[in-house]
Steps between C-alpha positions, in 0.01 A plus 500: 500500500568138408293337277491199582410204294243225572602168682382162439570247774510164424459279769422048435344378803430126620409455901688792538252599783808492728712813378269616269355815742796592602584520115219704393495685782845634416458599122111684638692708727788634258505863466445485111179661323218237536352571146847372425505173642338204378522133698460204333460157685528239250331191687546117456233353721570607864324330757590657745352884589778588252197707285343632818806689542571596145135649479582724748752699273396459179266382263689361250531172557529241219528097494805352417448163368854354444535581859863600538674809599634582099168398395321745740787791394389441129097509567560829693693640289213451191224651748759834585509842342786685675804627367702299713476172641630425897530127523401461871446204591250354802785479741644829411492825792605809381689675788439842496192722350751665241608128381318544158573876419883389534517204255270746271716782497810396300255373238365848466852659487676246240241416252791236421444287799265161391426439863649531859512307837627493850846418558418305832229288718383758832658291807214479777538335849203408566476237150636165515840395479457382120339819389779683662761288364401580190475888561866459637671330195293643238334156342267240577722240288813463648630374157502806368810625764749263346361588149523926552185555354319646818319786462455654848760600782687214596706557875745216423616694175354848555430512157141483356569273222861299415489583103686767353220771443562822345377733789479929548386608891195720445470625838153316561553185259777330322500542107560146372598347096420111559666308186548121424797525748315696759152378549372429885175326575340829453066507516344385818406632836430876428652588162304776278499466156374696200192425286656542161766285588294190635264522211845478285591194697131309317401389878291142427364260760758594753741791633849368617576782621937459491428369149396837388822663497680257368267452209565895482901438472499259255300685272672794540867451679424753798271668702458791763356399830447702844608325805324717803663544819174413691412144618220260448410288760465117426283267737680192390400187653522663861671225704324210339793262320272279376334828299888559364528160393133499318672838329760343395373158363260715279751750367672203357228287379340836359810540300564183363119487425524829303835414335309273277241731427453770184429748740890397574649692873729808339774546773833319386577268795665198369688703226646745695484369894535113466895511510487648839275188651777312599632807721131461701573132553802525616396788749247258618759199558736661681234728649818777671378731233181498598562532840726720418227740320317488783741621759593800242129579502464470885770790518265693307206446599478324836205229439611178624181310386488669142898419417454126660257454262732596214664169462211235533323748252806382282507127569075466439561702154797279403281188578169595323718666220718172449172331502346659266832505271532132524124435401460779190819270336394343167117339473466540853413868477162481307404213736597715860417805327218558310298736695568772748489422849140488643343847695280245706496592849755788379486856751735703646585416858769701669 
């Protein structure tokens, strides 16, 4: 008989009445010992019947008063007692009842492992064509394509990352060694990771979650990782493109904010990725790769409205990415940005 250890979920909320049952729902009805599972909803001031809902699965609820999504990770995280920590966040579904006893099992079996995660987004019909683009290429930045470092199953490539990762087939999961030349955007959207290794990581004010492995490389040149062959699914923006944009202004100003901060972000991407910016532009200008990535995906995968969107997703992240380049040059980045971008009005719409 399995013994199996106790789960913390960590889950930052904000408006998030939206997706948030659906969320809770899922992780309430996984076939995992219920003395074993603890939910956490870290809030930041919902408005909305965001708490309503979260009362109905738990009563751990605790105020988040920076607000953000890292912030809310890091609160949680403080209040939790399990063994392991599932980062699941608001607009998270896990697909299937076993979900959780799968991404726990290699981490019983290879006491090695710091942490595992799915190695794609659950494709769904019935969610908008955004959310499903994103399921379909693996990534809700489509920056990261033209850099490799995707960390979910990509149909353009059929690869789940571009990097060259040290990898043994399991059966069940993929045995991974991420190093300084290997490192995806590994941490969000349903990864698992181990107490003792978190608590090694000296979490502060906030939890990027893709820093943490990097932070984990540097200090020690490689680490073991368990990528699941299970998916996660991802209610990303729906079909709202005005949500996608909002995404994408704040991941930028976010980072530039933070860049100038102690609590400095971890992942390396202007030492190691910035070469490969000009490759993106240039993608963008002529725009036949892009189109191009969309067709190959279409032969996949035949969603006409998920691979149309591929290339404007391209062209509005150039735009608010050159933007923000062009104002973080010189003075004019303490001036544009000097605080994060504001949560007012902030939910999740799909």
């Amino acid at each position: 008989m399995i013994n199996w250890p106790k789960v913390s979920i960590l889950t930052p909320t904000l408006n998030s009445a939206q997706t948030l049952d659906e969320c809770l729902k899922s992780i309430a009805n996984q076939d995992y010992p219920k003395e074993k599972l603890e939910i956490i909803v870290a809030d930041g001031g919902s408005t909305d019947n965001t708490l309503a809902i979260a009362k109905k699965y738990t009563s751990k609820i605790v105020q988040n008063k920076l607000r953000t999504g890292e912030s809310g990770k890091a609160v949680a995280f403080k209040k939790s007692s399990g063994e392991l920590l599932a980062l699941i966040d608001s607009d998270n579904i896990l697909p299937s009842k076993d979900w959780l006893k799968k991404m726990v099992s290699p981490l019983i079996k290879d006491k090695t492992l710091i942490g595992s995660e799915p190695w794609q987004y659950t494709w769904r019909k019935k969610d908008g064509f955004i959310t499903r683009w994103a399921a379909l290429t693996g990534f809700n930045d489509p920056l990261v394509l033209f850099l490799g470092n995707y960390d979910r199953i990509n149909l353009v490539t059929g690869k789940w990352t571009g990097l060259p990762v040290q990898t043994h087939d399991c059966g069940s999961y993929l045995k991974v060694v991420f190093t300084k030349d290997g490192l995806p955007t590994i941490g969000a959207n349903g990864t698992v990771l181990r107490r003792n290794f978190l608590k090694r990581m000296n979490i502060g004010n906030y939890l990027f979650d893709v820093d943490l492995i990097a932070k984990a490389v540097e200090q020690k040149g490689s680490v073991n990782f368990a990528k699941v062959k299970v998916g996660i699914v991802h209610l990303y923006c729906g079909s709202k493109i005005a949500s996608f944009i909002r995404k994408q202004k704040r991941r930028v100003v976010d980072f530039l904010f933070f860049e100038q901060k102690a609590e400095a972000r971890a992942y390396p991407w202007r030492k190691k990725y910035q070469g490969k910016i000009p490759i993106f532009v240039l993608a963008c200008a002529t725009l036949l790769p892009l189109f191009y990535q969309s067709i190959k995906g279409y032969s996949k995968k035949r969603d006409f409205k998920a691979w149309a969107f591929h290339p404007l997703a391209c062209w509005i992240t150039l735009v608010i990415y050159g933007t923000g380049y062009i104002l973080s040059l010189g003075p004019l980045k303490k001036i544009f940005f000097k605080k994060e971008m504001t949560r007012k009005n902030y939910g999740q719409k799909i």
